[in-house]
C-alpha positions in Angstrom: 0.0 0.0 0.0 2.8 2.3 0.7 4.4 1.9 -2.9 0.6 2.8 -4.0 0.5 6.0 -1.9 3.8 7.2 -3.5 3.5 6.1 -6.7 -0.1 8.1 -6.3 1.4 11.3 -4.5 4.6 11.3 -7.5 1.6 11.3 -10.1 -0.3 14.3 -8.7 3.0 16.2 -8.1 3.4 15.4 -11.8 -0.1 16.5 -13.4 0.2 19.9 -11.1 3.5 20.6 -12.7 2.0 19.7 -16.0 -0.9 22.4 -15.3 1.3 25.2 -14.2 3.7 24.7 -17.1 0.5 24.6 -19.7 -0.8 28.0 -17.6 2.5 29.9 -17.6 3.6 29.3 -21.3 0.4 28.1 -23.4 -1.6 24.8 -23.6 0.1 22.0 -24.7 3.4 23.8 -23.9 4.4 20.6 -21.4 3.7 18.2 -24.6 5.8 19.6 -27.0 9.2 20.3 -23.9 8.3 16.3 -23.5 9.1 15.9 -27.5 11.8 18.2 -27.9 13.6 18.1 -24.8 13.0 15.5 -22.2 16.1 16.1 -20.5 14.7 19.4 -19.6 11.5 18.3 -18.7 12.3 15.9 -16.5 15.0 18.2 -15.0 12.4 21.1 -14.4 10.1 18.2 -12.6 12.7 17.4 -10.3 13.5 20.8 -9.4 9.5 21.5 -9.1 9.0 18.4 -7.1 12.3 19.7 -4.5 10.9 22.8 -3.8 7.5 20.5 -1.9 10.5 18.0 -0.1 10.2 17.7 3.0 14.1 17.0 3.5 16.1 20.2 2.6 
């Protein structure tokens, strides 16, 4: 259950990043990072998800 609740809590951290990224730039904006640049993408997620850690 545990694996669940993370795997659950990662997802929604992901689709709120997702949102803010579609609101600041324009929609669809996270889409075409994704197919251009996932390196970026997924670098911009994990800064995103650091600044909600609990462990700084």
């Amino acid at each position: 259950m545990k694996a669940l609740a993370q795997m659950t809590l990662q997802q929604s951290i992901e689709d709120i990043f997702i949102q803010e990224l579609d609101q600041i730039y324009y929609p669809g904006y996270t889409e075409d990072l994704i197919a251009s640049d996932p390196g970026k993408f997924d670098w911009e997620l994990k800064e995103f998800q650091g600044q909600f850690s609990i462990r700084h």
